[in-house]
N, C-alpha and C positions, 0 to 999 in steps of 0.2 A: 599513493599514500592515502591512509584512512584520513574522513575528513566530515565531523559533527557539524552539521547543523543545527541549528535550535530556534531559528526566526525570532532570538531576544537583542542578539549584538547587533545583528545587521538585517534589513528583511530580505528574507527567504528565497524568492524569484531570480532576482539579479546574482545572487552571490551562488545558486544552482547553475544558473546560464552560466556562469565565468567558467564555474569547474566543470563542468562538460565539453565549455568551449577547449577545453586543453586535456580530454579523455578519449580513450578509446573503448571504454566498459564504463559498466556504473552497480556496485550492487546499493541498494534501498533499504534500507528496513525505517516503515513507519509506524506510527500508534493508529493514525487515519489516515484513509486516501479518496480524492474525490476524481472521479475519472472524468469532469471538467474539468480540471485544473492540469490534468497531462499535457493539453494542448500547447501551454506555455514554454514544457522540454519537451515536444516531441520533434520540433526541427532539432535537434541538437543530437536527438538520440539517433534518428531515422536512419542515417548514412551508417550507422556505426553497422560490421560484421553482424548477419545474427547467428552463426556459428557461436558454440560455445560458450549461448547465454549473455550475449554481450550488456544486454540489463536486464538484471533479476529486481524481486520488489517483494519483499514477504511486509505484509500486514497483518498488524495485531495489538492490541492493548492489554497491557496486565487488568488485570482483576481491583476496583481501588480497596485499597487497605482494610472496610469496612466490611466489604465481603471475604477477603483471605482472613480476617481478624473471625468472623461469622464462623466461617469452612471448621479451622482449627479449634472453635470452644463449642462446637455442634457434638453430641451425644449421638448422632449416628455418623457410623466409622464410612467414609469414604474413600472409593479406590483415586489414586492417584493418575492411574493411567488413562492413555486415548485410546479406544478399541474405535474398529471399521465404520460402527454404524454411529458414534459420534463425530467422528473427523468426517463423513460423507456428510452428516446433518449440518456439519456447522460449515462445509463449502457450500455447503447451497443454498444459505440465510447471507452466506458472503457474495455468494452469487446474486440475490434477490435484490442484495442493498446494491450492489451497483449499477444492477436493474433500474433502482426505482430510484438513484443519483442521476442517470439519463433521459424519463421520463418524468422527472422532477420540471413545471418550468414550462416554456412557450417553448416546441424544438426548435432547431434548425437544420439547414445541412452540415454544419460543421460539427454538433450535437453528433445527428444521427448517423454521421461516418466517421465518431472517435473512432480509433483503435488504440492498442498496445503494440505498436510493432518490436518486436525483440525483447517483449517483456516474457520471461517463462514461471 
């Protein structure tokens, strides 16, 4: 069953752990993601199948209102669509940022052996 989060009614951590605690998949969709902060569902996730995507995670933030406000009363016409060479440029500014979320900081081993297991 679908199931929002917002970290305003209750915080965030504990009330992920419950509903994991009682899943067998998970899909994500967030505005941010910081790949310290996996550590905290990663024992929850890790057993889980990774056949069949058993946790997906897309990240992304709209645009705020001041720039779609911008886009729209701008006098030059712009394409709406994502062609190759912007969806490649903007995975690997995604890629950089959590690059530089892991060498953000004093490492450690637990740092430098995050992973994503069964995230696709």
């Amino acid at each position: 069953m679908p199931q929002v989060f917002d970290n305003i009614d209750q915080p965030l951590q504990p009330a992920l752990q419950g509903a994991l605690r009682l899943s067998d998949r998970a899909d994500f969709c967030v505005g941010y993601f910081n790949l310290r902060g996996w550590k905290e569902l990663d024992s929850h996730i890790q057993h889980w199948s990774e056949t069949d995507g058993a946790c997906r995670l897309l990240v992304g933030m709209q645009k705020p209102p001041q720039d779609q406000l911008r886009e729209l009363l701008s006098l030059m016409s712009r394409d709406q669509g994502m062609d190759n060479q912007s969806a490649i440029r903007l995975k690997k500014q995604l890629a950089e940022e959590f690059r530089r979320q892991l060498t953000f900081g004093a490492p450690d081993n637990e740092v430098l052996q995050t992973s994503l297991p069964g995230v696709k």
